[in-house]
mmJSON file of the N, C-alpha and C atoms, coordinates in Angstrom:
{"data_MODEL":{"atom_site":{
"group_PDB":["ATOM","ATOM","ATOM","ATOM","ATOM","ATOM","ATOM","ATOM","ATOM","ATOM","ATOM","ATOM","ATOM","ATOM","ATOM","ATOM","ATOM","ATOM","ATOM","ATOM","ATOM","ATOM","ATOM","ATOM","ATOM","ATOM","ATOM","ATOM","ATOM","ATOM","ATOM","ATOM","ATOM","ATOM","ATOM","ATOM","ATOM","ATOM","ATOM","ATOM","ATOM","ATOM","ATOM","ATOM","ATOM","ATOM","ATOM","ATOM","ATOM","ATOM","ATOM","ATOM","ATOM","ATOM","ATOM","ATOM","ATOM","ATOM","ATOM","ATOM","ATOM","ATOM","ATOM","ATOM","ATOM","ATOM","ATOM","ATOM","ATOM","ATOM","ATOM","ATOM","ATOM","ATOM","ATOM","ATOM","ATOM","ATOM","ATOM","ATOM","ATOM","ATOM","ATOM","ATOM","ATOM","ATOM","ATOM","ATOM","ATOM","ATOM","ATOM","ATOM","ATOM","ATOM","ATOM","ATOM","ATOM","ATOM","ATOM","ATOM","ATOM","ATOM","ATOM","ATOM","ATOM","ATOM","ATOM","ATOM","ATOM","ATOM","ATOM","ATOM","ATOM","ATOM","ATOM","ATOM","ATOM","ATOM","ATOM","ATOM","ATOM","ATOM","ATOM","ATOM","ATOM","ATOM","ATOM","ATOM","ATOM","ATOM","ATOM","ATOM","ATOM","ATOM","ATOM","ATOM","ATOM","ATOM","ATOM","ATOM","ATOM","ATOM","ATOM","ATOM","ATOM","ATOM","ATOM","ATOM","ATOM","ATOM","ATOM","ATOM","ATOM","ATOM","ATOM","ATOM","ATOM","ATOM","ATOM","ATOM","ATOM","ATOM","ATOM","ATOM","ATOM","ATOM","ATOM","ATOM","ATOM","ATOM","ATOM","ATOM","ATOM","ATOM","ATOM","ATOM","ATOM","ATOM","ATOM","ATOM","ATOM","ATOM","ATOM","ATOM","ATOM","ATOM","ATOM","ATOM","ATOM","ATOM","ATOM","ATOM","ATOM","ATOM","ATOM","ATOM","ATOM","ATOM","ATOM","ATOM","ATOM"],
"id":[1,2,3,4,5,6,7,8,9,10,11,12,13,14,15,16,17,18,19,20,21,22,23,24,25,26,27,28,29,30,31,32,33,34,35,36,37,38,39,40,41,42,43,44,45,46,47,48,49,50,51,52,53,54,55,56,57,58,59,60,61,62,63,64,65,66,67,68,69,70,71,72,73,74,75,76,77,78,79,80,81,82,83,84,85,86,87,88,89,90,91,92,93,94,95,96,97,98,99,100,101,102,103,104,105,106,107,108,109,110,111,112,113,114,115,116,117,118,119,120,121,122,123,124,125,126,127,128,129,130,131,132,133,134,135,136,137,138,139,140,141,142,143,144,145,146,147,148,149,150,151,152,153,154,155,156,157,158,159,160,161,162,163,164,165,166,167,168,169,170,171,172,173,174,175,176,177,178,179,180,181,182,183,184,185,186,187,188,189,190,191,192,193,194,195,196,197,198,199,200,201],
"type_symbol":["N","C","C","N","C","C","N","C","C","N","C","C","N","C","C","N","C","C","N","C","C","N","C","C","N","C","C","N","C","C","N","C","C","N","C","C","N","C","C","N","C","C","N","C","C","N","C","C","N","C","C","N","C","C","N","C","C","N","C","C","N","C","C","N","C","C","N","C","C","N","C","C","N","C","C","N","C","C","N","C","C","N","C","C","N","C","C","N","C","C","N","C","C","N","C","C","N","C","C","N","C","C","N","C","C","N","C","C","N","C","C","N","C","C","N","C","C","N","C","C","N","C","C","N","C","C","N","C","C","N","C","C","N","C","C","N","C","C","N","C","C","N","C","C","N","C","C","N","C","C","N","C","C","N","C","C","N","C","C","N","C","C","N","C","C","N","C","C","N","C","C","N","C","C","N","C","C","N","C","C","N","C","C","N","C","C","N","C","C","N","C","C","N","C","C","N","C","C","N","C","C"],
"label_atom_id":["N","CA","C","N","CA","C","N","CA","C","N","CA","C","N","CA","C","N","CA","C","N","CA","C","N","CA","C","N","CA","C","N","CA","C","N","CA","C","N","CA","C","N","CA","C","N","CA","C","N","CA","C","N","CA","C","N","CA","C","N","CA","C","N","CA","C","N","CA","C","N","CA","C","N","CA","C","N","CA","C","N","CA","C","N","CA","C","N","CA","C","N","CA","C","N","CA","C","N","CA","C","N","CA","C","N","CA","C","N","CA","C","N","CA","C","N","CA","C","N","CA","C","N","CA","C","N","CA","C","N","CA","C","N","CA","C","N","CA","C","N","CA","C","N","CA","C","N","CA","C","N","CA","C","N","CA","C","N","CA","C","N","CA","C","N","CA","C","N","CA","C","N","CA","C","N","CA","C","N","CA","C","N","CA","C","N","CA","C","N","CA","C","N","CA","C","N","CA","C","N","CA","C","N","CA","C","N","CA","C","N","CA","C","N","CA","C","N","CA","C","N","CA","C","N","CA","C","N","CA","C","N","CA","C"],
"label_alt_id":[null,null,null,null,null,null,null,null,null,null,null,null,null,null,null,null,null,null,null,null,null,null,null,null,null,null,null,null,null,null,null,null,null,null,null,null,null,null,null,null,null,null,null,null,null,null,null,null,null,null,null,null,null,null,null,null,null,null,null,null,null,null,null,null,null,null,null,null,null,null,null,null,null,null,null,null,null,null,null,null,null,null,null,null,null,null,null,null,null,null,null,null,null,null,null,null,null,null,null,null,null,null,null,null,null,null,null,null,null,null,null,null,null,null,null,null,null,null,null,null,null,null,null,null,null,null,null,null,null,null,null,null,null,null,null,null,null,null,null,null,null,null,null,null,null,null,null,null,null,null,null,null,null,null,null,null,null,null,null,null,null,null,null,null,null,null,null,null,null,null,null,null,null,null,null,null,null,null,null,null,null,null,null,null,null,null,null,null,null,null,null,null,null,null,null,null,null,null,null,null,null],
"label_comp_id":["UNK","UNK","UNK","UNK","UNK","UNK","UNK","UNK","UNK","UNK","UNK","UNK","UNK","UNK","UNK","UNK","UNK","UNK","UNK","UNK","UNK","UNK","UNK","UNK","UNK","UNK","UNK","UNK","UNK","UNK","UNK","UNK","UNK","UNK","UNK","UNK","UNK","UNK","UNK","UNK","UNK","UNK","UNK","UNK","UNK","UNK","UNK","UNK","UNK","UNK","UNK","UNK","UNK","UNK","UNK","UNK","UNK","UNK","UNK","UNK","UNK","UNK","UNK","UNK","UNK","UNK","UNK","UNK","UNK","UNK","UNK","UNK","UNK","UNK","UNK","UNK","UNK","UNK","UNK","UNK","UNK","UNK","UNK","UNK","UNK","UNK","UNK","UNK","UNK","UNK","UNK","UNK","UNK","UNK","UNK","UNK","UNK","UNK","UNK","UNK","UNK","UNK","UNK","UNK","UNK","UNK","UNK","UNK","UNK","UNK","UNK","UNK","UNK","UNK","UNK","UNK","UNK","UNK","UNK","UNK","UNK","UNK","UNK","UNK","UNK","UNK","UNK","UNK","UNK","UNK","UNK","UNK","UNK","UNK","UNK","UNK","UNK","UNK","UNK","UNK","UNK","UNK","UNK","UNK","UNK","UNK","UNK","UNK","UNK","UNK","UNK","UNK","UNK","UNK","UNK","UNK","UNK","UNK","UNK","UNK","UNK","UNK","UNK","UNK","UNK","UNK","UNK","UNK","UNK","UNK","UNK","UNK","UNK","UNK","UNK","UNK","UNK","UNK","UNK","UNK","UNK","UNK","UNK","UNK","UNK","UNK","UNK","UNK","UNK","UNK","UNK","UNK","UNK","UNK","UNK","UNK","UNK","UNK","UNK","UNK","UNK"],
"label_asym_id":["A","A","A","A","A","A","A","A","A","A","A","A","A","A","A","A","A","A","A","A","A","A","A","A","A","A","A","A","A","A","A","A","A","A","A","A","A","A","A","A","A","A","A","A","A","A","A","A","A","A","A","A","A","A","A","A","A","A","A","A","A","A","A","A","A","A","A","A","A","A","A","A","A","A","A","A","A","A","A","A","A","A","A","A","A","A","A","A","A","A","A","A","A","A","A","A","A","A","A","A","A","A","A","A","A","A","A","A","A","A","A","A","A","A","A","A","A","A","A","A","A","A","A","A","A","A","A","A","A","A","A","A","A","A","A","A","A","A","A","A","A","A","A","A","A","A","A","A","A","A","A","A","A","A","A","A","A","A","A","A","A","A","A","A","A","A","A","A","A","A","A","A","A","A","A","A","A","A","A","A","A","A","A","A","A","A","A","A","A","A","A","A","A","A","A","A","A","A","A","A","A"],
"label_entity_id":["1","1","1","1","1","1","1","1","1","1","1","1","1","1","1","1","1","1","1","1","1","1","1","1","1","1","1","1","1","1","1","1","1","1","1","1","1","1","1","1","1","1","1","1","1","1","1","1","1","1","1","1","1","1","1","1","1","1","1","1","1","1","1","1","1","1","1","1","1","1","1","1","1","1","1","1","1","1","1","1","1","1","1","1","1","1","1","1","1","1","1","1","1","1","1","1","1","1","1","1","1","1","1","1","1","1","1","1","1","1","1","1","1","1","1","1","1","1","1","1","1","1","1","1","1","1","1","1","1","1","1","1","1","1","1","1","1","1","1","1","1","1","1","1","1","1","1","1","1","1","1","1","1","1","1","1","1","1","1","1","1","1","1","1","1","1","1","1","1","1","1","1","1","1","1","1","1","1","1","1","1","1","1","1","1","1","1","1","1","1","1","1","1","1","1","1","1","1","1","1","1"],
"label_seq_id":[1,1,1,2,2,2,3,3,3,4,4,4,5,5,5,6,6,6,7,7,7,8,8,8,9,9,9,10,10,10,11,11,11,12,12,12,13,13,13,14,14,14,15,15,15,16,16,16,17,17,17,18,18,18,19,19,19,20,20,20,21,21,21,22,22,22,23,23,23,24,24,24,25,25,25,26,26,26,27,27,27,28,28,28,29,29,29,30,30,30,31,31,31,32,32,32,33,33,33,34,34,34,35,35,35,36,36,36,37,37,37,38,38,38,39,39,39,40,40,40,41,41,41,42,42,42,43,43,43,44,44,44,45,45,45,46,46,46,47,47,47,48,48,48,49,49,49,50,50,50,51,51,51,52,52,52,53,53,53,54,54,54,55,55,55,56,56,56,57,57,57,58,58,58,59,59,59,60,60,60,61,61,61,62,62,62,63,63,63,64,64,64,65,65,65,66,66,66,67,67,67],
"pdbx_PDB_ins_code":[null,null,null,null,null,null,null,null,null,null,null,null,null,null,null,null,null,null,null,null,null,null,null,null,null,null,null,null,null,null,null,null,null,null,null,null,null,null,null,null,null,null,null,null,null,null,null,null,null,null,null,null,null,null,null,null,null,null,null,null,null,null,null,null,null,null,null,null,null,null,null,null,null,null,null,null,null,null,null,null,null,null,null,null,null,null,null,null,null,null,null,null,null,null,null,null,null,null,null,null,null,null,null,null,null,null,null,null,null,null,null,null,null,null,null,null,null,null,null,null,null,null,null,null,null,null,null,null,null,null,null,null,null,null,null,null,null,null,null,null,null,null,null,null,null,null,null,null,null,null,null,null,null,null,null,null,null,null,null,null,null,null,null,null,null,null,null,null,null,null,null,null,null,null,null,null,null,null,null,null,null,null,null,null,null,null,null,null,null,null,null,null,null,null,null,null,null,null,null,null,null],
"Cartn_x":[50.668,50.518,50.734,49.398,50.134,50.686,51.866,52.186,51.338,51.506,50.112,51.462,50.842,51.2,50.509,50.373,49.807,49.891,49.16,49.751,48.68,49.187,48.272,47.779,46.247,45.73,46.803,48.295,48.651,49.904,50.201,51.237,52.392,52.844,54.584,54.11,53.109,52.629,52.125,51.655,51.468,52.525,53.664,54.172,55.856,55.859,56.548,56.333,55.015,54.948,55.87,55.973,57.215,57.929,58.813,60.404,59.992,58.938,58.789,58.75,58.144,57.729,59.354,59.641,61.49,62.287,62.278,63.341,62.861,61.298,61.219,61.695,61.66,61.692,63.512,64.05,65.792,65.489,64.996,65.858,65.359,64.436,63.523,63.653,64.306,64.254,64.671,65.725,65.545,64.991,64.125,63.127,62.098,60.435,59.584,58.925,58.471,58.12,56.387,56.244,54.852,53.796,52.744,51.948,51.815,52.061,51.696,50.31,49.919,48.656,48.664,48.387,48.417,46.778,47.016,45.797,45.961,45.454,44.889,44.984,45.549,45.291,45.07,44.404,43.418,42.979,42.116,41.481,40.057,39.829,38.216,37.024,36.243,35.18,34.081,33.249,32.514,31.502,30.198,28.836,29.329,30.051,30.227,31.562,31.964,32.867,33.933,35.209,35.934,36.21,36.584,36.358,37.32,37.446,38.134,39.672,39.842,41.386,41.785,41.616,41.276,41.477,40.299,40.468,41.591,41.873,42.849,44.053,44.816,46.016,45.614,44.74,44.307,44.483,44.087,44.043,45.559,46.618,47.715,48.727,48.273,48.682,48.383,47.406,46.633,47.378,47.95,48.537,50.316,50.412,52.072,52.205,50.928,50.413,50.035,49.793,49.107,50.467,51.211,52.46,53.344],
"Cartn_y":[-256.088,-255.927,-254.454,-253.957,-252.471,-252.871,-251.919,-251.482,-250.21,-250.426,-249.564,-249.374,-247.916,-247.128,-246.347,-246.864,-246.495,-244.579,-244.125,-242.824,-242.15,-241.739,-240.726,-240.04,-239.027,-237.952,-236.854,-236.907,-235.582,-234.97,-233.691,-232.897,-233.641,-234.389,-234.75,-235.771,-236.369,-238.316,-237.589,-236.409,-236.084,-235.346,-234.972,-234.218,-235.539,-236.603,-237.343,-238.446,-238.281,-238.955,-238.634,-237.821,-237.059,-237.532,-237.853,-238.282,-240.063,-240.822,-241.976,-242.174,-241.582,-242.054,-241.421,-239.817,-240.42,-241.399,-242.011,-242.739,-244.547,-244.243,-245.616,-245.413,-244.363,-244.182,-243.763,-243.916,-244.181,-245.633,-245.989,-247.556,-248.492,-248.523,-249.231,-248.599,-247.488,-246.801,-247.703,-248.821,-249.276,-250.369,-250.651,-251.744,-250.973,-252.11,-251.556,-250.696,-249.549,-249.187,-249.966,-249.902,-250.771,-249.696,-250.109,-248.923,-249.005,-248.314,-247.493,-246.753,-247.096,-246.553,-246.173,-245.46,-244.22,-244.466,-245.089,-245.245,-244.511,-243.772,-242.972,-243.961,-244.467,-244.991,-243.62,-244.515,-243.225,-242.747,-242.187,-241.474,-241.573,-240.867,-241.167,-240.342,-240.83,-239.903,-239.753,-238.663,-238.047,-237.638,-238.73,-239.062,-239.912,-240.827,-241.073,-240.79,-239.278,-238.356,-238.156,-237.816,-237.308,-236.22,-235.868,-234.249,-233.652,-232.217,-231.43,-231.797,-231.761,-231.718,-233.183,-234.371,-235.722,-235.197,-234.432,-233.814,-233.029,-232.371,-231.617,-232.137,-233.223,-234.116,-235.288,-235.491,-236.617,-235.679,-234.356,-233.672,-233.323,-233.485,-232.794,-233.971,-235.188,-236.351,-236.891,-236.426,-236.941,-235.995,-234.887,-233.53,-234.27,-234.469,-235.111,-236.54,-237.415,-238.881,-238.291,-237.856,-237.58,-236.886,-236.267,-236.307,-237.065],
"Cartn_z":[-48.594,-47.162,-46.799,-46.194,-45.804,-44.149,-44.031,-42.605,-41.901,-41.086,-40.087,-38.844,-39.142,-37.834,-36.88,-35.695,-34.377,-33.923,-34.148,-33.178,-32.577,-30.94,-30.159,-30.785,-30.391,-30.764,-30.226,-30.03,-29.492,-30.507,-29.956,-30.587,-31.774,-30.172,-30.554,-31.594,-31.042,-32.121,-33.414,-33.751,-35.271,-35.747,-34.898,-35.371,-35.818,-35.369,-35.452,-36.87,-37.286,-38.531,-39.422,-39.759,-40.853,-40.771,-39.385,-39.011,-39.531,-39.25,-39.452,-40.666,-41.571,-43.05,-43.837,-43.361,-43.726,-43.938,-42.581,-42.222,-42.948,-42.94,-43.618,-45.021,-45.672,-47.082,-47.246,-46.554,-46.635,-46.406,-45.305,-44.798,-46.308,-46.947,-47.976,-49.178,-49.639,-51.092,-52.412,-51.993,-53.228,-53.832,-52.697,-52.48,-53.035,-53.15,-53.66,-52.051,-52.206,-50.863,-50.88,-49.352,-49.071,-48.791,-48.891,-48.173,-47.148,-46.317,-45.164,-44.449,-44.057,-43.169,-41.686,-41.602,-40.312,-39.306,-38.221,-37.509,-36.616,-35.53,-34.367,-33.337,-32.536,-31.324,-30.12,-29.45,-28.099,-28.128,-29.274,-29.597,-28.835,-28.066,-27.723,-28.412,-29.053,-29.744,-28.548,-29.067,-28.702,-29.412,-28.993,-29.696,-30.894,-31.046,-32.529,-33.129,-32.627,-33.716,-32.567,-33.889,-33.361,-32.531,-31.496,-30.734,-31.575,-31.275,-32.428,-32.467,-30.919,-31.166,-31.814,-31.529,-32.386,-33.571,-34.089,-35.607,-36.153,-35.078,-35.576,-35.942,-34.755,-35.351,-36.318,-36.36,-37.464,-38.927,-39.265,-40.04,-40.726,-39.381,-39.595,-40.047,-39.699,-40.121,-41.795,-41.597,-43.133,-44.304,-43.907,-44.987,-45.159,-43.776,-44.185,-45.313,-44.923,-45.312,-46.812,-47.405,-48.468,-49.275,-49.295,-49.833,-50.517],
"occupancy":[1.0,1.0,1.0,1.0,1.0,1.0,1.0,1.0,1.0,1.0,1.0,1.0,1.0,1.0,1.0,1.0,1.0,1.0,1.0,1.0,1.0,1.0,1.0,1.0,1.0,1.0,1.0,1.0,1.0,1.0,1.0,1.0,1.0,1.0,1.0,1.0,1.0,1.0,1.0,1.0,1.0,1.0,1.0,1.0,1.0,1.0,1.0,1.0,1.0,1.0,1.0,1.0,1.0,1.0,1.0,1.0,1.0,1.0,1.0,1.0,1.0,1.0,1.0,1.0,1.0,1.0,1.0,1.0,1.0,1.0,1.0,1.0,1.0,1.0,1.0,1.0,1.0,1.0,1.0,1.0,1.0,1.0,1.0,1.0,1.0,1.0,1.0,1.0,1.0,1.0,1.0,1.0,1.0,1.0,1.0,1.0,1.0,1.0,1.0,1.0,1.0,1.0,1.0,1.0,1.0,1.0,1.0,1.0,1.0,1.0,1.0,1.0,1.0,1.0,1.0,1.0,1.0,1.0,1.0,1.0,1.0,1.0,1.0,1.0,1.0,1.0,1.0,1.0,1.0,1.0,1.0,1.0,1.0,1.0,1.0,1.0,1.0,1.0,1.0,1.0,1.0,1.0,1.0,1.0,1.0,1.0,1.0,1.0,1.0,1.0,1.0,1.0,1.0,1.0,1.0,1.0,1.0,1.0,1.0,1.0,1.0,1.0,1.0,1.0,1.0,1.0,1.0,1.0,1.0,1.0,1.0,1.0,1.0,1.0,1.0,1.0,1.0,1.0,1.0,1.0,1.0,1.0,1.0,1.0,1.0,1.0,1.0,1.0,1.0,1.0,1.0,1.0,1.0,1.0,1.0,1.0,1.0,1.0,1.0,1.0,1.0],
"B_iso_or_equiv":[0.0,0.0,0.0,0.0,0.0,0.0,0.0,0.0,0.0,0.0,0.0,0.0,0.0,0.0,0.0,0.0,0.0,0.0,0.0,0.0,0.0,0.0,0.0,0.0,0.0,0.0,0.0,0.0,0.0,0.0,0.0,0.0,0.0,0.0,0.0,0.0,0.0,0.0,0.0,0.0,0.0,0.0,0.0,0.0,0.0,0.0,0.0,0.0,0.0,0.0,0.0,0.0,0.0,0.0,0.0,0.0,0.0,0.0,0.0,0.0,0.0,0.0,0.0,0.0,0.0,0.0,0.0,0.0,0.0,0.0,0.0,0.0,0.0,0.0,0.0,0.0,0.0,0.0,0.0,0.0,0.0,0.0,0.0,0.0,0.0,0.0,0.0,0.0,0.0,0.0,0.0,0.0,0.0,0.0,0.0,0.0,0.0,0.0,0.0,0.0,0.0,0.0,0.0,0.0,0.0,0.0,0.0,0.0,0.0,0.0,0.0,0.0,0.0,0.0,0.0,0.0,0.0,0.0,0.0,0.0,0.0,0.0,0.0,0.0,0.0,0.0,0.0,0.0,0.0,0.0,0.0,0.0,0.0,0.0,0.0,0.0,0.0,0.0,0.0,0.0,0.0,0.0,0.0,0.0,0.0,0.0,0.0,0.0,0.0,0.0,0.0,0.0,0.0,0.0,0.0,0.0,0.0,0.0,0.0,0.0,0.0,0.0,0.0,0.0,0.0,0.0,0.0,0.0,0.0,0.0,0.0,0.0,0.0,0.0,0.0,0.0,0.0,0.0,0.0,0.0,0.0,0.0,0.0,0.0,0.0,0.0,0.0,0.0,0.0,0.0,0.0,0.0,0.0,0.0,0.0,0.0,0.0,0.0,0.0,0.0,0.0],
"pdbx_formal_charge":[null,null,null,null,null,null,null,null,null,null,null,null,null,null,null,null,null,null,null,null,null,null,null,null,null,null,null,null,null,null,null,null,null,null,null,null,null,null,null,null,null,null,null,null,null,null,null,null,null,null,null,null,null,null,null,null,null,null,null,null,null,null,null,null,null,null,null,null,null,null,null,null,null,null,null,null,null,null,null,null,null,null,null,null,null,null,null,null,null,null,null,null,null,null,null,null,null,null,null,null,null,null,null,null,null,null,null,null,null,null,null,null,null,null,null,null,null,null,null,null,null,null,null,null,null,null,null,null,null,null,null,null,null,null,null,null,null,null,null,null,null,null,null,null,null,null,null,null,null,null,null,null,null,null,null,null,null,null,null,null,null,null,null,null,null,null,null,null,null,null,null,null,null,null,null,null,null,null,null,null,null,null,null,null,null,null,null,null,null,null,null,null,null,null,null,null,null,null,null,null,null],
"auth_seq_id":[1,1,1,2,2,2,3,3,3,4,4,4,5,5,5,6,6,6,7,7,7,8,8,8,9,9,9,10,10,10,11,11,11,12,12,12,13,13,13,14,14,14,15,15,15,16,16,16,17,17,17,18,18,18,19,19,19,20,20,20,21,21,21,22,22,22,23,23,23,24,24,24,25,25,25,26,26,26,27,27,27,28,28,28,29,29,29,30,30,30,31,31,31,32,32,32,33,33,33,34,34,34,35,35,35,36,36,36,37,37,37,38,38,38,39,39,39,40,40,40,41,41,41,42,42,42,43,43,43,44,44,44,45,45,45,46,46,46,47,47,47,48,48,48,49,49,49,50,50,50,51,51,51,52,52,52,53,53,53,54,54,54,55,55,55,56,56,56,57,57,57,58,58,58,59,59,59,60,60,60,61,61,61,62,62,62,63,63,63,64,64,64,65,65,65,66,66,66,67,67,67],
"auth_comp_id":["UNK","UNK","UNK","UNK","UNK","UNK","UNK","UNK","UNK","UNK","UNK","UNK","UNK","UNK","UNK","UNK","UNK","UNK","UNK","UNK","UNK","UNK","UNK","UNK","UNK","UNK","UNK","UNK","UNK","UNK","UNK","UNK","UNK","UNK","UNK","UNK","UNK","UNK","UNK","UNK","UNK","UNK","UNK","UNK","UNK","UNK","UNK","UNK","UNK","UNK","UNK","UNK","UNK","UNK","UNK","UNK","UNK","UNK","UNK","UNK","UNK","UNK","UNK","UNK","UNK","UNK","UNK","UNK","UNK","UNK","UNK","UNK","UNK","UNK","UNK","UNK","UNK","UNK","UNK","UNK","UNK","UNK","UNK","UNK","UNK","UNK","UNK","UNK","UNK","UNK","UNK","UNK","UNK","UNK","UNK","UNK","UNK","UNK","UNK","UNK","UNK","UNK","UNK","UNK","UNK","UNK","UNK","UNK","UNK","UNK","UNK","UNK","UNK","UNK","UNK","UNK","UNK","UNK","UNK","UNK","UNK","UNK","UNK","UNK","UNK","UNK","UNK","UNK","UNK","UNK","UNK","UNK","UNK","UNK","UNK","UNK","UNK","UNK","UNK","UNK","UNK","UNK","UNK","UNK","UNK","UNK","UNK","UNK","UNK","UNK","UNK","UNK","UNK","UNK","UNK","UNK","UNK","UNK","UNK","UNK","UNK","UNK","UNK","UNK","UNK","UNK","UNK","UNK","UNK","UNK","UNK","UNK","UNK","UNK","UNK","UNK","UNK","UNK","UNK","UNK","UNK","UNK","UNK","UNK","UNK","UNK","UNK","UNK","UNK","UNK","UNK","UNK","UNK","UNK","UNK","UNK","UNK","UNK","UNK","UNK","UNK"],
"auth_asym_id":["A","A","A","A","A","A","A","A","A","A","A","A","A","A","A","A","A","A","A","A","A","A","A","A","A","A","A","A","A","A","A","A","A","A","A","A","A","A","A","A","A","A","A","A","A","A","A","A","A","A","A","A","A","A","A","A","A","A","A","A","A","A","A","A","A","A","A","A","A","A","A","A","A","A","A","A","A","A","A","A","A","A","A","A","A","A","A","A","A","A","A","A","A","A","A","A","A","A","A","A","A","A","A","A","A","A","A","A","A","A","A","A","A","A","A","A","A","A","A","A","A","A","A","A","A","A","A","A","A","A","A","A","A","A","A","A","A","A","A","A","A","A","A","A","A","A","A","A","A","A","A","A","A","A","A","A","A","A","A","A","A","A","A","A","A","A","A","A","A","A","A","A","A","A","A","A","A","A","A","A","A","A","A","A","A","A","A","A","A","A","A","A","A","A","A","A","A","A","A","A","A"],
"auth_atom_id":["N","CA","C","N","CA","C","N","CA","C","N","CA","C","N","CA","C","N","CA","C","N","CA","C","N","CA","C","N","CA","C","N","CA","C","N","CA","C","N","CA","C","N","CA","C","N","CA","C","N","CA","C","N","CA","C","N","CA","C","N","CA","C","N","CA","C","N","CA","C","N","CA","C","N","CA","C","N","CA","C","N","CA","C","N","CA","C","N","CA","C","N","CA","C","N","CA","C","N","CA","C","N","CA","C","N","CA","C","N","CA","C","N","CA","C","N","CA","C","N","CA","C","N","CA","C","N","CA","C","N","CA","C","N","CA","C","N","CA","C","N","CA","C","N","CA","C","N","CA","C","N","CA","C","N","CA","C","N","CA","C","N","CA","C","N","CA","C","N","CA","C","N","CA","C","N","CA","C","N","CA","C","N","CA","C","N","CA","C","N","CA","C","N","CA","C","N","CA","C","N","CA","C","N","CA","C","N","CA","C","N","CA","C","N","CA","C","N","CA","C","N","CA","C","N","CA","C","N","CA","C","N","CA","C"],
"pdbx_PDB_model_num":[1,1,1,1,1,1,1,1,1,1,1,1,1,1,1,1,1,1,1,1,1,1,1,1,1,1,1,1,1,1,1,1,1,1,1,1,1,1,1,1,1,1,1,1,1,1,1,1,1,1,1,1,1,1,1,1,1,1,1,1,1,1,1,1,1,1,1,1,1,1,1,1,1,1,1,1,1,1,1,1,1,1,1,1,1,1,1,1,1,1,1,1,1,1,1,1,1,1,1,1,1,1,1,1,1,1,1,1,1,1,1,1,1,1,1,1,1,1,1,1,1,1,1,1,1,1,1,1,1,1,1,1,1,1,1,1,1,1,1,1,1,1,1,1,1,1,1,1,1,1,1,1,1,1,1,1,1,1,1,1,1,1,1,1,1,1,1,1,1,1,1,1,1,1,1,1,1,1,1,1,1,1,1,1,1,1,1,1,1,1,1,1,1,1,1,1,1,1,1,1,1]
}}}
């Protein structure tokens, strides 16, 4: 089962992943950890696509997530 986590296209919501995937990885360390997946809520695209700034915290999320 992965867990899924919700976050705004903004500042504080990409910049808060870090503090989340921490604190899960104390509360669960000697358990098997689960996977985790990181979704975008609010995001509104444009034609299809993401607008930049969208891109940009999705980008900054994906560098902490990929660690």
């Amino acid at each position: 089962m992965i867990q899924q986590i919700p976050i705004n296209p903004d500042f504080y919501a990409s910049k808060s992943v870090t503090l989340i995937l921490n604190m899960l990885q104390m509360q669960i360390e000697p358990l098997p950890v689960p996977k985790i997946g990181v979704f975008m809520n609010k995001a509104k695209p444009y034609g299809g696509w993401m607008t930049k700034e969208s891109r940009y915290y999705w980008d900054s999320v994906k560098a902490v997530s990929d660690n």
